[in-house]
C-alpha positions, 0 to 999 in steps of 0.5 A, a space after each residue: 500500500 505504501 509503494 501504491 500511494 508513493 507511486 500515484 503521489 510521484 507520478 500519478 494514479 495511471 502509473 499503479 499497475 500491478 506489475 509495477 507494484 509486484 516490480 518495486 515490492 520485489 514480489 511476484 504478481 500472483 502474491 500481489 494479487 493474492 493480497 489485493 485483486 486489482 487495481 480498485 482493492 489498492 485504491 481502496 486500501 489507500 483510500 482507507 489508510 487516507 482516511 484515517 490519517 485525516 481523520 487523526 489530522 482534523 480532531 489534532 487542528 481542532 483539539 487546541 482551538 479555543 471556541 466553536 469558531 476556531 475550531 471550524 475554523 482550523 479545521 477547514 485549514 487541515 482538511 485543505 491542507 491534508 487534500 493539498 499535501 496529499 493529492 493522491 491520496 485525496 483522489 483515492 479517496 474522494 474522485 477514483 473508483 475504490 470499490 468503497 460504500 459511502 453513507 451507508 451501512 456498509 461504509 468502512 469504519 475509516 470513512 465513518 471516522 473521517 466524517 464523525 471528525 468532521 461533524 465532531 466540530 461543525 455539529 456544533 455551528 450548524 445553527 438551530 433546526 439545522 440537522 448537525 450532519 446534513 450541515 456537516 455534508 453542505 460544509 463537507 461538499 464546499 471543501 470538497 469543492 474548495 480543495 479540488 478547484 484549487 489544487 485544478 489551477 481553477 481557484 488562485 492558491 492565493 486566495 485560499 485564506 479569504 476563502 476560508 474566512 468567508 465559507 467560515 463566516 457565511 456557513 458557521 453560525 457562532 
């Protein structure tokens, strides 16, 4: 998993075949294959190691902030931080095929991790007679959008800091 993920972040998710994988791991394919079926599998392995990393980054940026504000507030900087430093993990997670089930059931623990972190603060400003987690995926859905169009070239990196003052502003209710 760690030479998928270093492979995708150096040159990209086209690049992670099996052989490659079973090249630089020094095993042969049928062993790889024995661990994960295809290329979906490690997707979705990275994904879930992803997942819990963010999660454990957003509960720390939060865990010393004084007051609901500024724990949104930090954590919108970690989650676009980690989606920025972590590109392919990102895509692994939230834009390529992992074979993985999302609000349901089914959803992996790690998933669920990584959005109880970040209900675990935005819970908290969603405002009276707003759902906490219905919030929580508005808020979710403007990050997303934040951290994919930026990390595209569409939204100026320089910009990001008012852009976090504003969606914080507008969308947490203090």
């Amino acid at each position: 998993m760690a030479t998928a993920r270093e492979l995708a972040e150096q040159q990209g998710w086209d690049a992670v075949t099996t052989r490659r994988l079973a090249e630089r791991i020094e095993y042969s394919q049928p062993v790889l294959y024995s661990h994960f079926r295809g290329k979906r599998e490690i997707i979705g392995a990275v994904a879930l190691d992803g997942a819990a990393e963010m999660a454990a980054a957003l509960r720390a940026s939060t865990s010393a902030a004084d007051g609901p504000r500024a724990r949104v507030t930090a954590l919108v900087r970690a989650y676009l931080d980690f989606a920025a430093r972590n590109p392919a993990v990102y895509d692994a997670m939230f834009e390529l095929d992992g074979g993985l089930a999302f609000a349901s059931e089914d959803t992996p623990q790690p998933l669920k991790d990584a959005f109880a972190a970040l209900l675990e603060s935005l819970g908290e400003v969603a405002g009276d007679g707003v759902h906490p987690a219905l919030f929580t995926e508005v808020f979710w859905a403007a990050l997303h959008g934040l951290a994919t169009l930026t990390r595209a070239g569409r939204l100026p990196p320089e910009d990001t800091e008012p852009r976090v003052e504003l969606l914080v502003d507008r969308l947490a209710v203090v």
